[in-house]
C-alpha positions in Angstrom: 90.6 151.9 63.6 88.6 154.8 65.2 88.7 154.2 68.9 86.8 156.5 71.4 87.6 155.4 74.8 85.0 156.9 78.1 86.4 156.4 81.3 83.4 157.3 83.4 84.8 158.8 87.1 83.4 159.5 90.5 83.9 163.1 90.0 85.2 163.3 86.1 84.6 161.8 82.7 87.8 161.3 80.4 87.1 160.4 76.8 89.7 159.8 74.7 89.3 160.0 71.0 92.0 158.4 69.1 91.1 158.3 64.8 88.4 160.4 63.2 86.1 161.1 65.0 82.4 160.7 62.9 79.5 158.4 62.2 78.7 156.5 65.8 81.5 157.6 67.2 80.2 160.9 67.4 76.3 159.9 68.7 78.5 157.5 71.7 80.5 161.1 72.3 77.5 162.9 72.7 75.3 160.1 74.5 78.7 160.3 77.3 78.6 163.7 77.4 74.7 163.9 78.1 74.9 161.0 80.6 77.7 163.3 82.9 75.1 165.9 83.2 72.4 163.9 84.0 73.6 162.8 87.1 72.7 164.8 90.8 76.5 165.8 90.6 78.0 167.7 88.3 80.9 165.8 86.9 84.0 167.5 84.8 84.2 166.4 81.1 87.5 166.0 79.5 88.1 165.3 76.1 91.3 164.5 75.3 92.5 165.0 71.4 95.8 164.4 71.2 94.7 161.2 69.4 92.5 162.7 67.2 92.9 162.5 63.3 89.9 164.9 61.7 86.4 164.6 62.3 83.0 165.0 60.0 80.6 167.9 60.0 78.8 166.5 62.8 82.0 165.8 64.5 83.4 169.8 64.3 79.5 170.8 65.4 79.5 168.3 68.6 83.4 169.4 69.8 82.7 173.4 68.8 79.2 173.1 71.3 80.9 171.3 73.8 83.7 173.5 74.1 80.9 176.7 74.1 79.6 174.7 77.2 82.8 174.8 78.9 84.3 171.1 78.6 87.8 170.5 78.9 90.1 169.7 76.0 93.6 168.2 76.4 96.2 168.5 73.7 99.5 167.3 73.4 100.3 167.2 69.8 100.8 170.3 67.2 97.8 168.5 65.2 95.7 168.1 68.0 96.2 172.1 68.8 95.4 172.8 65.6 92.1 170.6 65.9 91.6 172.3 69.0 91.1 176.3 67.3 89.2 175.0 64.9 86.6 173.7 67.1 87.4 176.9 69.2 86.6 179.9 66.3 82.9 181.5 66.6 81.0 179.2 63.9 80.2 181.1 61.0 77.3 180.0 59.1 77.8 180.0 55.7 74.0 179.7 54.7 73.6 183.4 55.8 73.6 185.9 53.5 76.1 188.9 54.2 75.0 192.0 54.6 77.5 194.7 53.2 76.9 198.9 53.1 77.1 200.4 49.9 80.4 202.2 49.3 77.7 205.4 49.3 76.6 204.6 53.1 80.6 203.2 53.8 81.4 207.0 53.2 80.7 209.7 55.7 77.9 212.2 54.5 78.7 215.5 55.3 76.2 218.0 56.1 76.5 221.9 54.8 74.1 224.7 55.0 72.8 226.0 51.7 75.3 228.9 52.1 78.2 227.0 52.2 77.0 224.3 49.9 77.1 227.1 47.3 80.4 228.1 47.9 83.3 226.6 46.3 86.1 224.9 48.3 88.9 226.8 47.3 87.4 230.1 48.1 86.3 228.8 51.3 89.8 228.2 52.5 90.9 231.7 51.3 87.7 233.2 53.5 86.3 234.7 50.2 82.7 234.3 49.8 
């Protein structure tokens, strides 16, 4: 059984998440997280994943913003670290097409006059020309 549990503080909220966390669980996470900011105070927001057991799309989407916005993660477990750099990475968006260089503009172009252009490179490095 997916349990999120919000413990909604004076000067903090604490949400545990213990299962996967996806579907409602994710919309009550956000709706929590949107209700501490709304308030005159600004209240810390701790999300403790040591309980966590994988999450959906929207799931990895929610934790990865909320971290960008500076909430607080707790992590006791070698899972829940690993859940935790996950959500942590720069997202990547995979939709995107990516823009390589040609291996022609990868290499340097090297610029020579006309007179050395003519000139070949072994006779160059023996000064002959």
């Amino acid at each position: 059984m997916d349990i999120l549990d919000i413990r909604d503080g004076a000067d903090e909220v604490r949400v545990e998440i213990c299962g996967r966390l996806s579907d409602s669980a994710v919309e009550n996470l956000f709706q929590a997280w949107q209700r501490s900011m709304s308030h005159v105070f600004w209240r810390r927001f701790v999300v403790n994943l040591s309980g966590l057991t994988g999450y959906d799309a929207a799931g990895h989407a929610l934790l990865h913003q909320m971290h960008k916005f500076g909430v607080i993660f707790a992590a006791a477990t070698a899972e829940s670290l690993h859940y935790l750099d996950e959500i942590s990475r720069p997202a990547v968006d995979v939709t995107a097409p990516i823009l390589r260089r040609g291996v022609e503009r990868a290499m340097p172009v090297h610029r020579h006059s006309a007179r050395t252009a003519s000139i070949s490179p072994l006779s160059a490095r023996a000064g002959a020309r």
